[in-house]
C-alpha positions in Angstrom: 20.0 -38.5 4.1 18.6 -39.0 0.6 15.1 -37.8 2.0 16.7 -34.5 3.6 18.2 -33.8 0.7 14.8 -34.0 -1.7 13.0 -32.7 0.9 15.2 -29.5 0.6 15.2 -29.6 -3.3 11.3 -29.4 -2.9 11.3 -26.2 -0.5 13.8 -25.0 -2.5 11.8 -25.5 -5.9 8.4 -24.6 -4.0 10.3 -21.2 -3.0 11.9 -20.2 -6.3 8.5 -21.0 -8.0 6.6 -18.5 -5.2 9.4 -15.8 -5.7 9.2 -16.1 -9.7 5.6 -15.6 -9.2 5.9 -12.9 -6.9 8.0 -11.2 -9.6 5.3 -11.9 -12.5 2.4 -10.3 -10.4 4.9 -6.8 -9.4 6.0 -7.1 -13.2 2.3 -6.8 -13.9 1.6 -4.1 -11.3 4.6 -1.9 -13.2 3.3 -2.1 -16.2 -0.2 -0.5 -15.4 1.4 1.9 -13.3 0.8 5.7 -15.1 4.0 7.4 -16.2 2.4 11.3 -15.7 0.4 13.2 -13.5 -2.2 13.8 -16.5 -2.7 10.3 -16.5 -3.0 9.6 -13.0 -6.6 8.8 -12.3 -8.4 10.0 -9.1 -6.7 12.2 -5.8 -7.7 15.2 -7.8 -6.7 17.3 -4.6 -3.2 16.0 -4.5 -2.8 15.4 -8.0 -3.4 19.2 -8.6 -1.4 20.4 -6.0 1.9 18.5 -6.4 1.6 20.1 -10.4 2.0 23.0 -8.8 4.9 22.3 -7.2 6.8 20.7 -9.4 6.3 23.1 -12.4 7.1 26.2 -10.3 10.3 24.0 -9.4 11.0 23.5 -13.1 10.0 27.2 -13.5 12.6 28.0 -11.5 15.2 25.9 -12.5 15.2 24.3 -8.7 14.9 20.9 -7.0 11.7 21.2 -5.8 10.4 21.1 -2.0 10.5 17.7 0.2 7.4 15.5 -0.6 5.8 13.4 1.8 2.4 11.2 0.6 0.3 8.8 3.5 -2.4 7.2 3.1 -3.5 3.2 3.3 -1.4 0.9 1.3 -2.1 0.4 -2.5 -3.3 4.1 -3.4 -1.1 5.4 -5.3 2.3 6.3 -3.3 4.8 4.9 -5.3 3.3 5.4 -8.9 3.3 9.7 -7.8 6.8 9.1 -6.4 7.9 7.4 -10.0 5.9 10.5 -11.5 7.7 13.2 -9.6 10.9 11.8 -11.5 9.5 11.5 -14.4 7.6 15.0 -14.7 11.0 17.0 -13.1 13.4 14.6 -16.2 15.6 13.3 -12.9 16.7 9.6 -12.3 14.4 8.0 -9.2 16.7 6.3 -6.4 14.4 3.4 -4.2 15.0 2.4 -0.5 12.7 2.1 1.9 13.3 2.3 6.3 13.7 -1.0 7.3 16.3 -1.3 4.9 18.4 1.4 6.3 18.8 0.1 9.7 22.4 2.3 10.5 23.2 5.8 9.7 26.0 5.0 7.4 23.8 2.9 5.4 21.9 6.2 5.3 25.1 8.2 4.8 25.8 6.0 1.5 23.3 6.6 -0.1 22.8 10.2 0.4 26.2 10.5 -0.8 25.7 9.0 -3.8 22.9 10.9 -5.0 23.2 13.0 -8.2 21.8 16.8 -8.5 17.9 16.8 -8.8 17.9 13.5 -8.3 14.6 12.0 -6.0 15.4 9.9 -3.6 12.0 7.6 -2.8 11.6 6.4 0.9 9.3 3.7 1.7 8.0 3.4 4.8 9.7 6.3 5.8 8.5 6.0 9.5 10.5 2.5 10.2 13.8 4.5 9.8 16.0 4.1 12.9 15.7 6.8 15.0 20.2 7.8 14.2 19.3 7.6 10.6 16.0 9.6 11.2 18.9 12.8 12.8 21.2 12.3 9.6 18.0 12.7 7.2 17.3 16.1 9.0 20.4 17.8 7.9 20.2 15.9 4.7 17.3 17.3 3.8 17.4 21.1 5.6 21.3 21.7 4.6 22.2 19.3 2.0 25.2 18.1 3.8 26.2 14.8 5.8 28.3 14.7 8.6 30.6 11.9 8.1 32.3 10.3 11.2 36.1 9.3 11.2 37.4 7.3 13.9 36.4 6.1 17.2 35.9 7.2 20.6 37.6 10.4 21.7 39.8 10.6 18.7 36.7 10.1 16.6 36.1 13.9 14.4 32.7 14.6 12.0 33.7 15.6 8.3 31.0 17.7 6.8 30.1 16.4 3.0 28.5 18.8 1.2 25.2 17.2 -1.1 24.2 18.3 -4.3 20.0 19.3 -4.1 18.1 16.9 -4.6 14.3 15.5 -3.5 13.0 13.4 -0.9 9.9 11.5 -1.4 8.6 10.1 1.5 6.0 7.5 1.7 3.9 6.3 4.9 0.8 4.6 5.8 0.9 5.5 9.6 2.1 9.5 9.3 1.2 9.7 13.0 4.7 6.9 13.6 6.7 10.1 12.0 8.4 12.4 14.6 7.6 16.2 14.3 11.1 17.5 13.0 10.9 15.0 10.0 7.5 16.0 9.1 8.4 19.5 9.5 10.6 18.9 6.7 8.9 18.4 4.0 7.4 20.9 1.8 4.4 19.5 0.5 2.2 17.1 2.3 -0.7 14.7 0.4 -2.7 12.4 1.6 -4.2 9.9 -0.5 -7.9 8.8 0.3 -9.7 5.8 -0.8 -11.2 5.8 -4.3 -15.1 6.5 -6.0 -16.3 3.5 -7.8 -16.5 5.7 -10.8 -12.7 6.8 -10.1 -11.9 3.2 -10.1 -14.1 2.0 -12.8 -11.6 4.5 -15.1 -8.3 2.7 -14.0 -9.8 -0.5 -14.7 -10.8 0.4 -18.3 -7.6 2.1 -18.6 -5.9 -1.3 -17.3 -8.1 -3.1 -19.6 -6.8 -1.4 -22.5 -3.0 -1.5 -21.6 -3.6 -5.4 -20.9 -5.6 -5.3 -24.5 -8.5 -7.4 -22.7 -11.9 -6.1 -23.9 -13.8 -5.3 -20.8 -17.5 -4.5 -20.5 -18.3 -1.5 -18.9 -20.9 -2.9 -16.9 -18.2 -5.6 -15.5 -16.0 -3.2 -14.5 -18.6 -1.5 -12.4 -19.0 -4.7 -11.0 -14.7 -5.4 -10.3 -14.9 -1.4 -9.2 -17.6 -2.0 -6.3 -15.5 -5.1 -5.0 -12.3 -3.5 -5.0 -12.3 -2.0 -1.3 -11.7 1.9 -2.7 -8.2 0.6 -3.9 -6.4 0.8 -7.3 -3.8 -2.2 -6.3 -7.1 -4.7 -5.6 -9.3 -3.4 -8.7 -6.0 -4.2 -10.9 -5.5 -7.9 -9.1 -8.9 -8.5 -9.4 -8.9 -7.4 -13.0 -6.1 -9.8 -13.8 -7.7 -12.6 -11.9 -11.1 -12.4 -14.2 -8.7 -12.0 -17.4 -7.7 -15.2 -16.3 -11.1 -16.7 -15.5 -12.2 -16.0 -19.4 -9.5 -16.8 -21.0 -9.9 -20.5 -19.5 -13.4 -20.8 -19.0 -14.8 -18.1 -20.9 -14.5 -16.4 -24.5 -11.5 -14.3 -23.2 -14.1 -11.4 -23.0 -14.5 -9.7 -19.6 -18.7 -9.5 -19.0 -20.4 -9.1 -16.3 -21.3 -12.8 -15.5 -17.4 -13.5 -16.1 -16.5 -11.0 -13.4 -19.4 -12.3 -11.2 -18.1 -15.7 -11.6 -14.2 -15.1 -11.4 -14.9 -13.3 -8.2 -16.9 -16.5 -6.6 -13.6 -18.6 -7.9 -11.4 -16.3 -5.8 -14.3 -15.9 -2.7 -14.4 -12.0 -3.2 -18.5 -11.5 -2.3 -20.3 -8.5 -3.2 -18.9 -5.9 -0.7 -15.0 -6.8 -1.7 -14.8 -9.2 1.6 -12.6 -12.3 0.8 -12.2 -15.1 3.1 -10.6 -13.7 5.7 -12.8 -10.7 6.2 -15.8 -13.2 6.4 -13.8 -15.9 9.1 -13.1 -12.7 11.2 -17.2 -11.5 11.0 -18.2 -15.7 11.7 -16.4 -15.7 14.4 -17.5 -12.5 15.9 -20.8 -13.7 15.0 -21.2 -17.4 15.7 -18.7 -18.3 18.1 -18.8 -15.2 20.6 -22.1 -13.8 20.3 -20.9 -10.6 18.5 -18.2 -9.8 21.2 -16.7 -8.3 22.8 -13.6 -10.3 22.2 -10.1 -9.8 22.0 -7.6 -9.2 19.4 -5.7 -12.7 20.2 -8.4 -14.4 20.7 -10.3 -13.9 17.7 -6.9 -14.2 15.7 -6.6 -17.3 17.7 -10.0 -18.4 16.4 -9.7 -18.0 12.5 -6.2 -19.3 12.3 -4.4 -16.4 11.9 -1.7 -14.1 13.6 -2.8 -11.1 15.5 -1.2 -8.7 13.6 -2.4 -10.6 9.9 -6.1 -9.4 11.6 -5.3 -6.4 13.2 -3.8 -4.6 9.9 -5.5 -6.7 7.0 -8.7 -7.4 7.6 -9.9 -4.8 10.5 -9.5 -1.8 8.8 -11.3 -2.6 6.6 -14.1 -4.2 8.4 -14.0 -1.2 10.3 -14.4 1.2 7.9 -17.4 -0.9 6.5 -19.1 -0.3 9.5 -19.5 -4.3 10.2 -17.0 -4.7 12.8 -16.4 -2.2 16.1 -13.5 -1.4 18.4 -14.0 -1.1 22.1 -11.9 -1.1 25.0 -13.1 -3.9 26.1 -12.3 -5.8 22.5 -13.9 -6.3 18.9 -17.8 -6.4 18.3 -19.8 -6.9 15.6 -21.8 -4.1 14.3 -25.5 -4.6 13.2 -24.0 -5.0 9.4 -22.4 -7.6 10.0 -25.5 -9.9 10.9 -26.9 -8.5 7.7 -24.0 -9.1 5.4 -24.0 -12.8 7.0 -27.5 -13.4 6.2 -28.1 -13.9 10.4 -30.4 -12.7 12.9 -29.2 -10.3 14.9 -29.2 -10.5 18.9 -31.4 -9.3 20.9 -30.2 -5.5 22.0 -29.3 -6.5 25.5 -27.6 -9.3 24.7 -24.5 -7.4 22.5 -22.6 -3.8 23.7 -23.5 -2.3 20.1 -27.2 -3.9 19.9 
């Protein structure tokens, strides 16, 4: 009994020590998110024309049009969602779908909602489908219907909502039915970054953290950072951490090249997983084609861990192929391994 009961202190100490680290890292994120549009770095497209709408909105005097932003995770989504609030002077409420899973949950909050204030949804395309039906009147009328009762006695009370903005955030806005989209005023989506783009938010970082960082090593963070402001920032952290223990606590080139080999992040941004998927591919089936299980099977890992973390990625390297018949590996991917590749006959892609 003793042993249960230290073995459950452990998992319990083991978990509270993960979650206050989880808390440090998303503490660290916050603070080198950008609190304005003019100091938003990068999505120059979007960036422009969300300034647009939100100063003819405060022109007018007006909660301004439904927002919805997609794009891959760590772009930017969130950061313009805090900025909306902050440019238009309103308070920013945070849920996300999967955490409304009923439409009175929905119903709550949308009743609570002060004018003008923006209303951030995460995920927006996990909502359930009878909170997905409130939303539309929500957002077209400014009302919710509010159910009393049950069954044939049961009567709809109409609440009337003061305006206010949705921001909607998605990294699959194909999951999104068409009368949800349609309601929206403003649509952006958020592309992968220069290394130029991101070689200014890691100086800027630099400077908020008050690390001196080399220019030329944050070329070299900015080329392993997959197009992605969340990764250059980690990364960024991670080498502050490599010379402040090993180093001078100055952020040069060889400190960056030698943090990133600590943490197994080569030259193209590939960590270990990307690489397990590509030996696999590689050395154990020939280059493919192989399945999706399989080859999750075959680096330790769950289907889906592959399938959304490391494939698109690979995919849009150009080092790893989708075919009906399953995953291959692309000529790149011998290259980037250091291997010869396989005769042409002997792979689909050869």
């Amino acid at each position: 009994m003793h042993d249960d009961d230290a073995a459950r202190d452990a998992e319990t100490a083991e978990s509270l020590v993960r979650s206050g680290a989880d808390d440090l890292e998303r503490a660290a994120e916050a603070a080198l998110r950008p609190r304005r549009l003019d100091e938003f770095v990068g999505q120059r497209v979007v960036r422009d024309q969300l300034s647009l709408v939100l100063h003819a909105a405060l022109n007018r005097g007006r909660a301004p049009d439904h927002v919805l932003l997609s794009g891959p995770p760590g772009l930017g989504k969130t950061t313009l969602a805090m900025i909306i609030a902050a440019e238009l002077g309103a308070s920013l409420r945070v849920t996300s779908g999967p955490a409304i899973q009923h439409a009175g949950d929905l119903a709550a909050v949308l009743s609570s909602l002060e004018e003008g204030e923006v209303l951030f949804l995460d995920e927006i395309h996990r909502l359930a489908r009878p909170a997905e039906e409130l939303l539309y009147v929500a957002m077209e009328d400014f009302r919710v219907d509010v159910v009393v009762g049950k069954g044939a006695g049961a009567s709809a009370i109409p609440l009337s909502l003061p305006p206010f903005t949705v921001v909607g955030a998605t990294t699959r806005a194909g999951l999104l039915p068409a009368p949800l989209r349609d309601r929206f005023g403003f649509t952006g989506h958020l592309d992968f970054y220069a290394d130029d783009e991101l070689e200014r938010v890691l100086l800027r970082s630099a400077g908020l953290l008050d690390v001196p960082l080399d220019a030329d090593a944050a070329a070299e963070i900015a080329g392993r950072s997959r197009g992605t402001p969340r990764i250059a920032n980690r990364l960024l952290r991670r080498v502050r951490d490599w010379a402040e223990v090993r180093g001078d606590g100055r952020l040069t080139l060889a400190a960056a090249r030698a943090a990133l080999e600590v943490y197994e992040v080569d030259a193209r941004g590939l960590d270990r997983l990307d690489r397990s998927v590509l030996e696999a591919l590689c050395l154990r089936f020939g280059g493919g084609p192989v399945g999706l299980t399989t080859l999750a099977v075959a680096v330790g890992e769950e289907p889906e861990t592959v399938e959304t973390v490391a494939e698109p990625f690979l995919v849009r390297e150009g080092l790893v192929g989708r075919t009906p018949r399953g995953r291959v590996a692309l000529p790149a991917a011998w290259d980037h391994l250091g291997l010869d590749r396989p005769a042409p006959a002997d792979t689909l892609f050869g």
